[in-house]
C-alpha positions in Angstrom: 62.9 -104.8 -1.6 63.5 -107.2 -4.6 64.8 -105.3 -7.6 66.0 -108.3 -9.5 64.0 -111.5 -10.2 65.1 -114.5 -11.1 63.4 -117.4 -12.4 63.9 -120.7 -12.4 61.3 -122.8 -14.1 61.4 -126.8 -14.9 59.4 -129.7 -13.5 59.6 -132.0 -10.7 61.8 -135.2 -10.9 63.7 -133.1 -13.2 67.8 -133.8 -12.6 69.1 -131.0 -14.5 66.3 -128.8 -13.0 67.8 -129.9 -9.2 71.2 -129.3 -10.8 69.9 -125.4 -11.9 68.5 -125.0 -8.4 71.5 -126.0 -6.6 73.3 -123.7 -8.6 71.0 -121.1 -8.3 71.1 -121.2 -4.7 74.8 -121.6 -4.5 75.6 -118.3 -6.3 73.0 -116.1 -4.2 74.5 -117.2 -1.1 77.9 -116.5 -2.2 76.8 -113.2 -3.3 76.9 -109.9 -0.6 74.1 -109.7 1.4 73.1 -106.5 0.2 73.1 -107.9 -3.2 71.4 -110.8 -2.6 68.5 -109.3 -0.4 67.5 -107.5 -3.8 67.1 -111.2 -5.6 64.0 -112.9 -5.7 63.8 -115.9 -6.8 60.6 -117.6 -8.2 60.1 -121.3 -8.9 57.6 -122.3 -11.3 56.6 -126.1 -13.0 55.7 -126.4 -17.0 53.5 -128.8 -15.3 51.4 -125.8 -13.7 50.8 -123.7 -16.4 50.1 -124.8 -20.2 52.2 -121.7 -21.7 55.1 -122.3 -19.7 55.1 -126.1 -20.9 54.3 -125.2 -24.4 57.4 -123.0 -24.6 59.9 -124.1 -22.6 58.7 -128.2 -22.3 62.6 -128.9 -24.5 64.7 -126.7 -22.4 63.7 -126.7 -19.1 65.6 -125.9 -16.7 65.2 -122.2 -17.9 66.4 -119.6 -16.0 65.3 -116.2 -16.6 66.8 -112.8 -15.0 64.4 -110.2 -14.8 62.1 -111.6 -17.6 64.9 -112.1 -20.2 66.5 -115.6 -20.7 69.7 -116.3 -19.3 69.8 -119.8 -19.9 68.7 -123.1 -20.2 69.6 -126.9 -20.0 72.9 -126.2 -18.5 73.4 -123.5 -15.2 76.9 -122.1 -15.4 77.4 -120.7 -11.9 80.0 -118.6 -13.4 77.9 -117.0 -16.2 75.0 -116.6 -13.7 77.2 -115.1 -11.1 79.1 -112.5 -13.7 75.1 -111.8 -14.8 74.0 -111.0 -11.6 76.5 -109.4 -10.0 76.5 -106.9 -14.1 72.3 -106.9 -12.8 73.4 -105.7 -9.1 76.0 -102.6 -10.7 73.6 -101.2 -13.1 71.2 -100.6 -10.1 
């Protein structure tokens, strides 16, 4: 069972959003299996919803962890890695 959500929200034909997503899925697979079988992650478009786009429509991609933002515009696998692997410890 999930017991750390990450989100990933930006639009489609969005190059840094495919950047973030690449990254995304590049540090969960890198991450132990029984760390990574506790991530979900969870897509979602400004272009779907009008208060996603009305707060995030300048910094998409966004990622969230658990609700709280990690980060936006730019991924760093390595600050997204150290965060989830902090995330997987305190659990």
């Amino acid at each position: 069972m999930p017991s750390t959500t990450l989100t990933l929200i930006g639009k489609p034909d969005c190059h840094l959003c495919d950047v973030a997503h690449e990254i995304v899925d590049a540090v969960v697979a890198e991450m132990p299996d029984a760390v990574a079988e506790r991530i979900e992650i969870v897509e979602q478009s400004i272009n779907d919803d009008p208060a996603l786009f009305e707060k995030w429509w300048e910094k998409i991609p966004v990622v969230l962890i658990d609700g709280e933002l990690h980060a936006h515009w730019r991924v760093s696998a390595e600050r997204l890695r150290e965060a989830l692997q902090k995330k997987a410890g305190a659990q």
